[in-house]
N, C-alpha and C positions, 0 to 999 in steps of 0.2 A: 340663724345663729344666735343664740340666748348665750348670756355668761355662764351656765351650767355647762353647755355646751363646750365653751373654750377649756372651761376648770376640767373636764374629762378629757379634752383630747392634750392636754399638757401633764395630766397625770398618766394615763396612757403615754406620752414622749418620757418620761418622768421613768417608767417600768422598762422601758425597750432602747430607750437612748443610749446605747455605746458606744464607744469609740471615738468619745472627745467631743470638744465645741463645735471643728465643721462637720463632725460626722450627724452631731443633734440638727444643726442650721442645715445639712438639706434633705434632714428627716423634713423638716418642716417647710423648706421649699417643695418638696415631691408630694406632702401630705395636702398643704393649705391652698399651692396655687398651682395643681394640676389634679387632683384628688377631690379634695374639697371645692376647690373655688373661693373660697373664702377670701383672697387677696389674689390681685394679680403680679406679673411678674415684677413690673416696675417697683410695687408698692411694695414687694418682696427686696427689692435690690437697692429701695432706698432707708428699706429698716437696718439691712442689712450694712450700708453703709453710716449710718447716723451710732452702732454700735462701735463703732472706731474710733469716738469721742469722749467716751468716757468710761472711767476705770472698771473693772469687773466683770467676771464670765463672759464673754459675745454670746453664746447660744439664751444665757441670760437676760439678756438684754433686746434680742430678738424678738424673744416672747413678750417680754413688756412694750417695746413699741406696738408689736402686731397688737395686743391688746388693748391698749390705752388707744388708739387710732379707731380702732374698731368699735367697740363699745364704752370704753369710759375708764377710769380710775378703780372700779370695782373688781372689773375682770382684768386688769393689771395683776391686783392682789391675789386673784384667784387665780392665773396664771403663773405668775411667783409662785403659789401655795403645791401649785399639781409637779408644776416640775421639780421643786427639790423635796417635798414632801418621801418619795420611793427611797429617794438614795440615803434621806437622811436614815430613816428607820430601818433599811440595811445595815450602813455602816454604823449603827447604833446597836444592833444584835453584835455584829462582828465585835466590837468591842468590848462588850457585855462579855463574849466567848473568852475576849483575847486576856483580859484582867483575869478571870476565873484559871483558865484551862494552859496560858501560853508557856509553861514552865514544864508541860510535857513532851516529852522525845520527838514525837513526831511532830509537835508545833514547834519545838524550835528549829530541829531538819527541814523543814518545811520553810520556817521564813529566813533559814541560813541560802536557801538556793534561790527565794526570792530575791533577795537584797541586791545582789549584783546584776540581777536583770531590771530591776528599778532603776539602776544608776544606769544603765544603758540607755533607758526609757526618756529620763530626761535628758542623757545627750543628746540624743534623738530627736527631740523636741524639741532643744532648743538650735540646731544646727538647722533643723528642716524649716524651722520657723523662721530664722535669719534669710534664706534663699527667696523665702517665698514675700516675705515683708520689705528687705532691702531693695530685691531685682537689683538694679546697676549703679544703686547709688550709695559713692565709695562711701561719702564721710559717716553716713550711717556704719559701715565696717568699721572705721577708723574709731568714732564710738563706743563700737562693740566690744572691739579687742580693747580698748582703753579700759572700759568697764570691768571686764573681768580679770586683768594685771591691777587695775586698784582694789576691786575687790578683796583678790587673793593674798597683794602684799600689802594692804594696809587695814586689810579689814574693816574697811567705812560699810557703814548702813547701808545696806539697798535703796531707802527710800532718798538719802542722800544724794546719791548716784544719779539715778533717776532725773530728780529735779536738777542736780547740776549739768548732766545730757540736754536739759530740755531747755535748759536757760543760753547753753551754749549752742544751742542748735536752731532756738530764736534769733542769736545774734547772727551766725551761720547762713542761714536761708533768708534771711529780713534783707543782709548787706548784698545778696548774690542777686533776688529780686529786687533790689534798688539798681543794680549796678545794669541790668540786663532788658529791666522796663524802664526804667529809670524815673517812675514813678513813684508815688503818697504808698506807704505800707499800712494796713490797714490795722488796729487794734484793737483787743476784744475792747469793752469799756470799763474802765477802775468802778463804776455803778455793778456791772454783773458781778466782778470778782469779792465786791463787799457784800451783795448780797448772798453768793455761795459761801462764803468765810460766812457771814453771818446763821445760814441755815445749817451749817457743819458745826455748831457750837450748838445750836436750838436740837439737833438729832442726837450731838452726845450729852445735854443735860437729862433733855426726854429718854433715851435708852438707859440712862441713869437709875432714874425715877422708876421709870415703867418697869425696871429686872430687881427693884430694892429689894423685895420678898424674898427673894432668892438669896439674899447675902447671909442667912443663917447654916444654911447647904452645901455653903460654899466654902472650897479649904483657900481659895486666894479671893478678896475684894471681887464685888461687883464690877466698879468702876474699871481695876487694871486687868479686868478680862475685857469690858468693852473697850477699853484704850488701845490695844493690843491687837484683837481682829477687828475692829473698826477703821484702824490706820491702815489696817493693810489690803482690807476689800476698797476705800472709801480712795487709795492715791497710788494703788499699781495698775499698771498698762498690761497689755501682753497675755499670755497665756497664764492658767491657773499654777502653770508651776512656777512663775515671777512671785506670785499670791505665797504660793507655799513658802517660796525662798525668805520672802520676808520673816515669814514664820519662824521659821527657823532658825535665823538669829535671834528673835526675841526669845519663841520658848526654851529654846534648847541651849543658846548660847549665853545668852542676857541672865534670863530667869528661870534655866535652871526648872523647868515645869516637866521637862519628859527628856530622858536623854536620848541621843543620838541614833539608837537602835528603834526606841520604841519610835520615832518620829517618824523612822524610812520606816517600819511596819503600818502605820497609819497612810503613809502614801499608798503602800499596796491595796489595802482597803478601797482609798480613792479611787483607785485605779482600777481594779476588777469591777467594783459596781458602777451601776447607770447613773447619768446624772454628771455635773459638772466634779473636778478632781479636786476642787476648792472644799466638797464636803467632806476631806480628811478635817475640819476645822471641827466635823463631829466627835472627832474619835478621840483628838488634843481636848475635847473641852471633858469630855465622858472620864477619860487618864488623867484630869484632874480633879474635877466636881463632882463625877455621876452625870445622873440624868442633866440634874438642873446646870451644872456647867455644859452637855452637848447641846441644850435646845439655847443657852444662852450666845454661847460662841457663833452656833449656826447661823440664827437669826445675823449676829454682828457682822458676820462676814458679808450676808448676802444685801441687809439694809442699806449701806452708803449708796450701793448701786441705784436701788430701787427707788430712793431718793434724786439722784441723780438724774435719772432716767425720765423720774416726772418730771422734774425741774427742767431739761430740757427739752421735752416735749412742746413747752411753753415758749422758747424762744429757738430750738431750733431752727427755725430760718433764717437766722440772723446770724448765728454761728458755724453754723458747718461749712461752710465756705470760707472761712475768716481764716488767712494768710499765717496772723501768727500762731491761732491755734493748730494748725497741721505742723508748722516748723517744730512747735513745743512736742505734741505728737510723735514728731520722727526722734525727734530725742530720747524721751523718756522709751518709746520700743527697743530703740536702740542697748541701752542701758538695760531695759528690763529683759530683754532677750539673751545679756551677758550675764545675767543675773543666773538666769538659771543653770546656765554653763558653770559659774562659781557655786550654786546650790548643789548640782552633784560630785563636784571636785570634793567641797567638805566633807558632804553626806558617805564619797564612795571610800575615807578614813576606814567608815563603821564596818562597812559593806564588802568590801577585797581584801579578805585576811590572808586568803591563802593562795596556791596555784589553782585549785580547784574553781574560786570563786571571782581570777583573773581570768579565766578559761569563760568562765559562763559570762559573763560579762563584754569578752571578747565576739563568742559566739553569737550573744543578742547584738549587739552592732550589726556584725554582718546580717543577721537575718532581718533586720530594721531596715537597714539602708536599700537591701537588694533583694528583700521580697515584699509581699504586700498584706504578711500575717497582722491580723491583729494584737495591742498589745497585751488582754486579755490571757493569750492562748498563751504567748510568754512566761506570761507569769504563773500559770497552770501547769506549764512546763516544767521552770525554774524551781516549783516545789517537790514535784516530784521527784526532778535531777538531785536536789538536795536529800531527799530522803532516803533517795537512793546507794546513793554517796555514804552517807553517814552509816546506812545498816550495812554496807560493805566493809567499811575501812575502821 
């Protein structure tokens, strides 16, 4: 196994990967640790475990462990590079298309019947993802549903949220395992936390620096594009649509960079093609800058991680077991699971105009919940249904 080796078999996952984060993670458990060899199962199920620590894609992140464990920091990069390399330069055509072409009949019939199976998509995701994350632990519900009643009635920040989930849910789980072992609760150390603080300031001067050329090309600042998807790959938990939601307030809601419509069209993108749903981050940078805002955004989204990632490769054993970081953990899932519940509540304003588009929306629930179609074929659907509709009526 050569780093050439890893960079083709993650750009191959990278072409073929659908159907979300578990569906890529056990492309790559069936491929690497019964297929290949390359890792066996434990070492499978403890990368696979160490992704649960920190913010950004899990299927992402899978690959960086496998890689940096295996050969080094080099085939890290090149594993990063294979796997979002396919999806970016998809939803980068699509985009290309969508600017030119999306003001003809059949593109807007088309993403009129999309829209409300998207807003399906993330209910779905984010209801199925609470079952499977919570299992029976209430006050994570309690949480949950808190997150999305503040969300809705007071419209606070996602990222807000989040950290206030996890500070309350350090307090939460710290006092219940004091009360119940009646033991020392353990702490990460104020040394890890300033030196993270510290290296998240060194990655946003350096992303500064390193995209400057670009700020000619560009119709908004270098810096408040890296501010923007930086904050939001570098401090959400949870599935890529936590990632989008955040999004979403800032581009759409904040600054006003795409509106409402064009954003849930960018999810669809994410969502038809391979590759993690966070690279709708191509399509918002492409709908603002072009080229050089898609490869800018991209990169920003996907960097905090990959930072991350290394960073804890180096002290991983010292933290993944660490009492208050899972408490903080349950929190912030929590919050960020309710996040997305509030993400299609907004989004489904743009997206349910009419009976037509309550109907399809209706329809994708039920085939969500109580079949086992992909969400792909949905949405494949949901265009035609639209285009349907519209040369009818």
């Amino acid at each position: 196994m050569t780093n050439f080796d890893i960079f083709r078999y993650f750009l191959y996952l990278g072409i073929a990967g659908f159907g979300g984060p578990l569906a890529i993670i056990n492309h790559i458990r069936q491929d690497l640790v019964y297929k290949k060899k390359w890792m066996t199962l434990e070492e499978f199920r403890d990368f696979f475990g160490y992704s649960q620590i920190a913010p950004g894609p899990l299927a992402f992140q899978v690959a960086l462990y496998f890689a940096y464990f295996k050969k080094g920091f080099a085939a890290a990069v090149l594993a990063a590079i294979g796997l979002v390399l396919p999806s970016f330069l998809i939803v980068l055509l699509f985009s290309v298309f969508y600017k030119e072409y999306r003001d003809i009949n059949y593109i807007v019939w088309g993403l009129y019947g999309i829209s409300p199976v998207i807003i399906s998509i993330i209910f779905h995701s984010g209801f199925n993802l609470s079952r499977s994350v919570f299992s029976r632990d209430k006050f994570q519900y309690i949480l949950f549903f808190a997150a999305i009643a503040v969300s809705i009635l007071y419209r606070i920040h996602i990222l807000f949220l989040i950290f206030g989930a996890a500070i309350i849910a350090v307090i939460y789980y710290t006092s219940v395992e004091r009360k119940n072992k009646g033991g020392e609760i353990k702490s990460l150390s104020v040394l890890s936390f300033a030196y993270i603080s510290k290296l998240f300031s060194g990655i946003i001067l350096y992303g500064r620096n390193l995209f400057l050329g670009f700020a000619e090309q560009l119709n908004v600042t270098v810096f408040e594009m890296l501010t923007v998807f930086m904050k939001a790959g570098a401090l959400t938990y949870g599935s890529g649509f936590v990632i989008i939601g955040v999004l979403r307030q800032d581009v759409v809601e904040n600054l006003h960079w795409l509106t409402a419509k064009e954003f849930l069209d960018g999810i669809a993108f994410g969502q038809i093609t391979p590759g993690p749903v966070v690279i709708t981050s191509t399509f918002i940078g492409y709908m603002v800058s072009g080229i050089p805002g898609s490869v800018l955004c991209t990169i920003s989204i996907f960097l905090p991680t990959f930072i991350i990632v290394m960073f804890l490769t180096q002290v991983i054993g010292k933290v993944k077991d660490n009492s208050v970081l899972k408490a903080a953990i349950k929190g912030a899932n929590a919050a960020a699971i309710g996040a997305i519940i509030t993400t299609a509540y907004f989004l489904s304003k743009d997206a349910l105009v009419d009976y037509v588009t309550f109907g399809m929306f209706a329809a994708g629930m039920l085939v969500l919940f109580f079949t086992k179609i992909k969400p792909y074929y949905l949405i494949a659907s949901g265009a035609a249904i639209g285009i349907l509709v519209r040369l009818i009526f």
